[in-house]
MDAnalysis code that builds the backbone (N, CA, C; Angstrom):
import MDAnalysis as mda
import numpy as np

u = mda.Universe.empty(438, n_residues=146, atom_resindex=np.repeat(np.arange(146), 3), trajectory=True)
u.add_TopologyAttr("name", ["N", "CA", "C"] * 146)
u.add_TopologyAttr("resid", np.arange(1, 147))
u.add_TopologyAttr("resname", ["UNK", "UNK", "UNK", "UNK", "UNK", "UNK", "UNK", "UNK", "UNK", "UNK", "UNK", "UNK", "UNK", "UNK", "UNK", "UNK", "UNK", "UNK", "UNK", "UNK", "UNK", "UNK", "UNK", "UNK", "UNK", "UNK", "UNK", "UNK", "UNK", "UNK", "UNK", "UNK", "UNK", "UNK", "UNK", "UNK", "UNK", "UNK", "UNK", "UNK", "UNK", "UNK", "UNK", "UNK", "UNK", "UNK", "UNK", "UNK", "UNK", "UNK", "UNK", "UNK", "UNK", "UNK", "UNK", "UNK", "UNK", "UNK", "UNK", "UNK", "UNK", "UNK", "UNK", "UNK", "UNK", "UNK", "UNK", "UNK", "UNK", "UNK", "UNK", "UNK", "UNK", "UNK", "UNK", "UNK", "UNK", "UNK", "UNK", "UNK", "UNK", "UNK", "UNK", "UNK", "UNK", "UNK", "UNK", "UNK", "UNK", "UNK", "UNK", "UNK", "UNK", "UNK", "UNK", "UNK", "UNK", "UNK", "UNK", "UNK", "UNK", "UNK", "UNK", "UNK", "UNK", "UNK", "UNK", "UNK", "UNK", "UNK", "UNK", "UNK", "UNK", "UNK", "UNK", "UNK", "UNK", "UNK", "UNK", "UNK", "UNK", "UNK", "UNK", "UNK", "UNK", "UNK", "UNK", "UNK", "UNK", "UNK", "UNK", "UNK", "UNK", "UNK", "UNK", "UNK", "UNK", "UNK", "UNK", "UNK", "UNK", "UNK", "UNK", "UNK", "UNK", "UNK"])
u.atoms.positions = np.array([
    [186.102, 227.843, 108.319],
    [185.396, 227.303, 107.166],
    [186.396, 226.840, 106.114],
    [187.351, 226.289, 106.318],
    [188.170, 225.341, 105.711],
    [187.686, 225.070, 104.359],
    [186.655, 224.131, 104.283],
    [185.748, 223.882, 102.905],
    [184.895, 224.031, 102.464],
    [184.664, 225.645, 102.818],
    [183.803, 226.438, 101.982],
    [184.374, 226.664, 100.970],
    [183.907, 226.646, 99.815],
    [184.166, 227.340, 98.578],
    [184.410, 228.996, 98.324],
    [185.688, 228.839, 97.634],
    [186.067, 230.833, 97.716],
    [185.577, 230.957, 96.451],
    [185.008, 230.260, 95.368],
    [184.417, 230.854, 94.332],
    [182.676, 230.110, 94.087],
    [181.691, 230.738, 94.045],
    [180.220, 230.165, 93.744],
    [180.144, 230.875, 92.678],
    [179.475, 230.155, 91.543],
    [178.874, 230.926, 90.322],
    [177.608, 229.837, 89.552],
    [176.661, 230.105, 89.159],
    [175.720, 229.425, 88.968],
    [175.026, 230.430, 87.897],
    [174.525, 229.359, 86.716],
    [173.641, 229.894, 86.145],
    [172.859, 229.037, 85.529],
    [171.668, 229.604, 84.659],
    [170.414, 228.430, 84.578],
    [169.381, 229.293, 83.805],
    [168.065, 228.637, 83.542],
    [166.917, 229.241, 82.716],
    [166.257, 228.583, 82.618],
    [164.453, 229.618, 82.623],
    [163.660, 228.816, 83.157],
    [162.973, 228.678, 81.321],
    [162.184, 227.483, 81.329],
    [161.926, 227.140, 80.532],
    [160.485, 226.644, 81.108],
    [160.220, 225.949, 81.638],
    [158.904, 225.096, 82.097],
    [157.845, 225.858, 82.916],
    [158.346, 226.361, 84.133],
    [158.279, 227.570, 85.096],
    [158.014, 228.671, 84.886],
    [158.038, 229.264, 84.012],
    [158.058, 230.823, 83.340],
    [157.379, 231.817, 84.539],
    [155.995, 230.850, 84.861],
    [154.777, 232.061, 85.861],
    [154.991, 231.898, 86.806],
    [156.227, 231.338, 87.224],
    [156.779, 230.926, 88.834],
    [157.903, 231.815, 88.929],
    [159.028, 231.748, 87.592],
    [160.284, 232.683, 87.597],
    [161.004, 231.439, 88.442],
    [160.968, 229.823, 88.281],
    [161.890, 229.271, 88.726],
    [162.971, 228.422, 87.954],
    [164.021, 228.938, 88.013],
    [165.104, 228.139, 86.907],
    [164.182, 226.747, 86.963],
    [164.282, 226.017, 85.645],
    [164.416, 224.836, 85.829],
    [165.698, 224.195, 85.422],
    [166.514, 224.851, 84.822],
    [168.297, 223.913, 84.510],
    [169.210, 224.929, 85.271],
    [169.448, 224.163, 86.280],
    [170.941, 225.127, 87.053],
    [172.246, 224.456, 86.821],
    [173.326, 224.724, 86.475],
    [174.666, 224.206, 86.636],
    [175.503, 225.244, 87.901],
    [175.644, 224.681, 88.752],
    [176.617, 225.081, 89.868],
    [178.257, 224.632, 89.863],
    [178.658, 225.824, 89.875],
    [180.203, 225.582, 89.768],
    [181.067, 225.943, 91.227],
    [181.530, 225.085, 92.299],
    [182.362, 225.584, 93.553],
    [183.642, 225.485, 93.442],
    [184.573, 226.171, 93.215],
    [185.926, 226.181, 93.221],
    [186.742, 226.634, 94.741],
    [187.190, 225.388, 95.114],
    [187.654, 225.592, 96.617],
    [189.419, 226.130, 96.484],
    [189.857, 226.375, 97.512],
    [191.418, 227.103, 97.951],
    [192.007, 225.695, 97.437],
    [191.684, 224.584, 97.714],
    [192.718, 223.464, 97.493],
    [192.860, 223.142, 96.024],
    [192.240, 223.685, 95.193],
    [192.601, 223.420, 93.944],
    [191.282, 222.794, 93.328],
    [190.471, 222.037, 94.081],
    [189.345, 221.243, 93.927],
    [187.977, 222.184, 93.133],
    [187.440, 221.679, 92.049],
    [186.076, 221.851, 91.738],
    [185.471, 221.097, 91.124],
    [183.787, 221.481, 91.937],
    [182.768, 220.733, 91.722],
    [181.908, 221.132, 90.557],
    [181.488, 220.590, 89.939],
    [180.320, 220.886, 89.442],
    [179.100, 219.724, 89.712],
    [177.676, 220.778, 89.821],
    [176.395, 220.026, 90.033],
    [175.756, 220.703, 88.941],
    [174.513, 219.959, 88.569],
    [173.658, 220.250, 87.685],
    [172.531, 219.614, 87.518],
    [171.255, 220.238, 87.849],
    [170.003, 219.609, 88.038],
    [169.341, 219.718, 86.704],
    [169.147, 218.957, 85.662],
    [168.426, 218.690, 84.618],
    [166.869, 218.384, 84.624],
    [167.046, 217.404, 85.160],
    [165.686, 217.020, 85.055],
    [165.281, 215.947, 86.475],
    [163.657, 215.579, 86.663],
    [163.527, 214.915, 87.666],
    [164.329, 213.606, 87.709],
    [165.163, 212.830, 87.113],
    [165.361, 211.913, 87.255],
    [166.844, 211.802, 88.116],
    [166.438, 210.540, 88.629],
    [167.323, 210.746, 90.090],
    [168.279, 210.199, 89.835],
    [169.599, 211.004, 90.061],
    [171.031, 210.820, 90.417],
    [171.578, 210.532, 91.039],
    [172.669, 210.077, 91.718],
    [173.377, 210.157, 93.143],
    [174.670, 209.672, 92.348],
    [175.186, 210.599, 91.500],
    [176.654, 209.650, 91.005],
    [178.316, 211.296, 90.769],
    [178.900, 210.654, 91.373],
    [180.101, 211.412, 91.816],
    [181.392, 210.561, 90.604],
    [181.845, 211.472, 90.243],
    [183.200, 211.072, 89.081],
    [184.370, 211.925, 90.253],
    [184.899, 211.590, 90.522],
    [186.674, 212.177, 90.795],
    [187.556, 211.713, 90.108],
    [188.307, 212.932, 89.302],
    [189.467, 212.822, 88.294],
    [190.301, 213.018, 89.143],
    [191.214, 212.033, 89.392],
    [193.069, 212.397, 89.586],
    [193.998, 212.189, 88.630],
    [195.411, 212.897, 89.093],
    [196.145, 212.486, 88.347],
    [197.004, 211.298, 87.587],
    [195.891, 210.128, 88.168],
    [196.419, 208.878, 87.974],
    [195.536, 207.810, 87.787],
    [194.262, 208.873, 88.383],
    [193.168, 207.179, 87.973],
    [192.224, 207.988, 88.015],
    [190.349, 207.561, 87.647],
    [189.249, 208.348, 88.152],
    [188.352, 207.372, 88.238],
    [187.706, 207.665, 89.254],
    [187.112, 207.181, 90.228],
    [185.543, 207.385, 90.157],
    [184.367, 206.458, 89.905],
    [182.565, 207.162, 89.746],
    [182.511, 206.264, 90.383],
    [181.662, 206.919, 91.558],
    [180.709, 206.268, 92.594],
    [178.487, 206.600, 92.366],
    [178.366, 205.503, 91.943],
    [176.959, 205.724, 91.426],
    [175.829, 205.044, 92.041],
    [175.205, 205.690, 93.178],
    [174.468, 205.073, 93.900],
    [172.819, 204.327, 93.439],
    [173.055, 204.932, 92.077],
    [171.855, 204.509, 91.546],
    [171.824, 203.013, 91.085],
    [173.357, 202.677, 90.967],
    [173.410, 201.414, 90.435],
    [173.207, 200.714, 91.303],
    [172.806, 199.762, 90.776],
    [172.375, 197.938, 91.636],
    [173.509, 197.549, 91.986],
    [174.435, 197.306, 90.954],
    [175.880, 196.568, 91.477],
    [177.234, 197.272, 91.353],
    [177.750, 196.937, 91.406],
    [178.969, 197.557, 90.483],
    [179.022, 199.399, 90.817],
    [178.741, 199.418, 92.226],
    [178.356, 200.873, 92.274],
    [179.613, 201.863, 92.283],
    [181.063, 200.948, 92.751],
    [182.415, 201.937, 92.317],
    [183.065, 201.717, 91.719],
    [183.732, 202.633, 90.542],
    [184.484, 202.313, 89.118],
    [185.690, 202.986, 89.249],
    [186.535, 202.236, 89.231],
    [187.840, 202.792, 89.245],
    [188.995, 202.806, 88.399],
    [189.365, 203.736, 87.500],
    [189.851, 203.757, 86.013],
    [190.884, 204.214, 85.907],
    [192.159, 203.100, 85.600],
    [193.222, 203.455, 85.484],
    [193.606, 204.038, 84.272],
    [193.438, 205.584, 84.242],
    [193.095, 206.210, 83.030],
    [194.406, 207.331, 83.442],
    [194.507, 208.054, 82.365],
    [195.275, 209.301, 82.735],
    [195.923, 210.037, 81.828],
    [197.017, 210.466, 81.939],
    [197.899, 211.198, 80.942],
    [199.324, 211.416, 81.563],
    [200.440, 210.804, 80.498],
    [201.547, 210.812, 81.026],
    [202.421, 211.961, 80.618],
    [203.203, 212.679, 80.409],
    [204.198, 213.240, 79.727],
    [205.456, 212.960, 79.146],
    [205.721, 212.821, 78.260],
    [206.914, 212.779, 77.999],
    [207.286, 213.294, 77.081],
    [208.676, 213.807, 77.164],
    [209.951, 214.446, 77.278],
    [209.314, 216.141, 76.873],
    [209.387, 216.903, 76.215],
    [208.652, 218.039, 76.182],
    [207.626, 218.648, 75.408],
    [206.757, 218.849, 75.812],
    [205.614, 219.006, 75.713],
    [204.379, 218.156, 75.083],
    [205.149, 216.526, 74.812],
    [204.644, 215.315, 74.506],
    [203.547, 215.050, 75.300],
    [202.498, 214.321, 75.370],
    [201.643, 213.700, 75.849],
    [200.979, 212.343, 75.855],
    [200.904, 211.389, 76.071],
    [200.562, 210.129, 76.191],
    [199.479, 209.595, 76.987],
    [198.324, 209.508, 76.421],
    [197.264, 209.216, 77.057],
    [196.818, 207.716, 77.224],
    [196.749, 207.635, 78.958],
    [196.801, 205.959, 79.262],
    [195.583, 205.434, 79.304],
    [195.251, 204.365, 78.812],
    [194.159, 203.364, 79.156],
    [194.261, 202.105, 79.862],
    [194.364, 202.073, 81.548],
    [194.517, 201.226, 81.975],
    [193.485, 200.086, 82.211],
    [193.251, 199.494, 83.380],
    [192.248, 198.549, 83.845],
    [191.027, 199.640, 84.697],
    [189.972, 198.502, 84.722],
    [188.896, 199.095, 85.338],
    [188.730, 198.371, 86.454],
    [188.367, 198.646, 87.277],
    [188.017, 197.857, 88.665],
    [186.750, 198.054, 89.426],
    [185.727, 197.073, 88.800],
    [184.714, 196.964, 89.779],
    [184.577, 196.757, 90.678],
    [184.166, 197.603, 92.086],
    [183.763, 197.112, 93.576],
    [182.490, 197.116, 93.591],
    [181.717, 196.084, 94.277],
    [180.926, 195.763, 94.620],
    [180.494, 196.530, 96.412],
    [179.555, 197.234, 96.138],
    [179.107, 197.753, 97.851],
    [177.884, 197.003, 98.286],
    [177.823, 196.572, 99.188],
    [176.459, 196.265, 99.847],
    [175.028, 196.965, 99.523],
    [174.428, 196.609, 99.238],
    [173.139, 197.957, 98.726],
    [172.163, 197.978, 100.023],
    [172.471, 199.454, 100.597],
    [171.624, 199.489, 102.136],
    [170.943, 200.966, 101.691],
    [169.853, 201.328, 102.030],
    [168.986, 202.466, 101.984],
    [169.769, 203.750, 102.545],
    [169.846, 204.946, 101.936],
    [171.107, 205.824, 101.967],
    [169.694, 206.350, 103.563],
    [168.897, 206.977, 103.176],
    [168.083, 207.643, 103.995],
    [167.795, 206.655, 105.763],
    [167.547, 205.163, 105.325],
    [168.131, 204.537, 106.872],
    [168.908, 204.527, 107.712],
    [170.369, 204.420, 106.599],
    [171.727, 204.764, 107.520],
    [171.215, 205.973, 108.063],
    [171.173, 207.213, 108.081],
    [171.220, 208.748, 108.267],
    [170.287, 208.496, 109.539],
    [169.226, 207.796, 109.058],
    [168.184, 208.060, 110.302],
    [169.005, 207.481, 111.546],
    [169.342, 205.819, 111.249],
    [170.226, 205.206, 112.667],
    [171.350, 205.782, 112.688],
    [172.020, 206.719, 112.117],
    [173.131, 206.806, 112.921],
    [172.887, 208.504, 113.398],
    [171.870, 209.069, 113.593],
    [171.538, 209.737, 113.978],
    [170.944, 209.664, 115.346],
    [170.114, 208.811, 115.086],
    [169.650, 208.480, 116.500],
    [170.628, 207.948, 117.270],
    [171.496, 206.885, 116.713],
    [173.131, 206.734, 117.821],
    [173.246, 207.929, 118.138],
    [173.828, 208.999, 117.585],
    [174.462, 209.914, 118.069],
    [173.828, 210.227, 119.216],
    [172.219, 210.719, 119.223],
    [171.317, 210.668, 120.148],
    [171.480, 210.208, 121.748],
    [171.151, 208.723, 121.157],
    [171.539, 207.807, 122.268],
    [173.016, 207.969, 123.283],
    [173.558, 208.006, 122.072],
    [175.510, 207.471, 123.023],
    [176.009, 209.443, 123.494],
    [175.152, 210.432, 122.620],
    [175.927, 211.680, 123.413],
    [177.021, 211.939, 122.339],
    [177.050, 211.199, 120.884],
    [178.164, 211.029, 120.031],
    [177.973, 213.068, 119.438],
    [179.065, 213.601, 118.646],
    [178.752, 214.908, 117.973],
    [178.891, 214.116, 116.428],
    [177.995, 214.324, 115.865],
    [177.834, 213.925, 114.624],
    [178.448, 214.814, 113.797],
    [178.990, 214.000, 112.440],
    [180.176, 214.087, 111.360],
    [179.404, 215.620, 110.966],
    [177.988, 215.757, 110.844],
    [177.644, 216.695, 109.583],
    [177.053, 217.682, 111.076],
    [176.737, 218.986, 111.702],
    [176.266, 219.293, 112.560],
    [175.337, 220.847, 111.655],
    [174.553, 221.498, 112.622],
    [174.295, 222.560, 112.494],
    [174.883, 223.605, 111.806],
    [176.588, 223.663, 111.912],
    [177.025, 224.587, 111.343],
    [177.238, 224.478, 109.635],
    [177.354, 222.798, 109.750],
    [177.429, 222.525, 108.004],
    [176.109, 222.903, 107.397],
    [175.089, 222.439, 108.229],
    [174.008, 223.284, 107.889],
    [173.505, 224.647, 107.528],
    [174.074, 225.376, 108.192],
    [174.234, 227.193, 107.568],
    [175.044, 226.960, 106.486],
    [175.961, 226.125, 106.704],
    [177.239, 226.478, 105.435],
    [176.655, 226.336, 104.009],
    [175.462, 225.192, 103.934],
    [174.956, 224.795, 102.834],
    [174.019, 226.173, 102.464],
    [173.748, 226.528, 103.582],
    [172.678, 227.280, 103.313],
    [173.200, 228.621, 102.363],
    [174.358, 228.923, 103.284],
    [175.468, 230.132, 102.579],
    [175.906, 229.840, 100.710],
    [176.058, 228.686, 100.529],
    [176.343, 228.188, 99.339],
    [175.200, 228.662, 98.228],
    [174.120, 228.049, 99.017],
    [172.819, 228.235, 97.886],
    [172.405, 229.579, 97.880],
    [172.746, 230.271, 99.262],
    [172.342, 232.038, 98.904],
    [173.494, 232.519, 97.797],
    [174.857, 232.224, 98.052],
    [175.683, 232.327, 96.789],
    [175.049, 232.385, 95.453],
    [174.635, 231.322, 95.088],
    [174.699, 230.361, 94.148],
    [173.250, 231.171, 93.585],
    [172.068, 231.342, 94.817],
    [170.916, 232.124, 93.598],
    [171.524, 233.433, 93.679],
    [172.116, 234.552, 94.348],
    [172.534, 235.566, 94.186],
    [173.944, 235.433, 92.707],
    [174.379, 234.707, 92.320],
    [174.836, 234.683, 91.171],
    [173.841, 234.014, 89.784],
    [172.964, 233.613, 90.159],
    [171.775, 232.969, 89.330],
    [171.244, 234.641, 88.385],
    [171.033, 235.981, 89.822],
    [170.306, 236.843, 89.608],
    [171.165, 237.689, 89.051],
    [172.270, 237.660, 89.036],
    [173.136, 239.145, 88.461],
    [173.377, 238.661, 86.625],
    [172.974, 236.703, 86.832],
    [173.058, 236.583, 85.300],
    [171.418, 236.800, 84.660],
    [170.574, 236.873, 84.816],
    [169.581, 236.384, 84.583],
    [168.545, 237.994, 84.415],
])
């Protein structure tokens, strides 16, 4: 389990839900071995699909909600110099343009390829428990705050 997360912590409150006892605002925090963390956070019904990655040299939002212009790439950052100086860059932005194809179609056809050709597909069964392991994490830290 390579990229499972060695740290889950989640917390949230219900507000809307009360006679159900179901969070309605969760923020999920996964902190992996490689240095990497995520955060998710479900607010409200309105639909998302948008990913920011910060590096040390540029950052990167991929936003599937958008029509055009769905990857942004920002030559942004922070330089150092000489000691304990800092210099914060504002470079160029770079719009890519992606094809706009139905996220839930792809999944279906290339599922059924797999089907067809005998292929082992990218995401399998076991990523499936893994998710599952995450979210038992994730409400078992919901409950020790709450």
């Amino acid at each position: 389990m390579a990229h499972f997360p060695e740290e889950i912590s989640a917390y949230g409150g219900i507000y809307i839900q009360e006679d159900k006892k179901i969070e309605d605002t969760v923020f999920l925090h996964l902190h992996f071995a490689s240095g990497v963390d995520a955060y998710l956070s479900w607010l409200d019904s309105h639909e998302t699909r948008r990913v920011t990655v910060v590096g040390s040299k540029k950052m990167v939002i991929f936003d599937n909600i958008e029509p055009r212009n769905k990857l942004s790439i920002f030559d942004k950052g922070v330089d150092w110099i000489g000691e304990g100086g800092v210099s914060v860059r504002y470079g160029d932005i770079y719009l890519l343009s992606i094809p706009l194809h139905e996220p839930l179609r792809i999944v279906c056809e290339y599922f059924l390829d797999c089907i067809m050709d005998g292929k082992k597909p990218l995401s399998d069964g076991s990523d499936g428990l893994n998710v599952l392991r995450v979210l038992k994490k994730a409400q078992e830290s919901l409950e020790r705050i709450t």
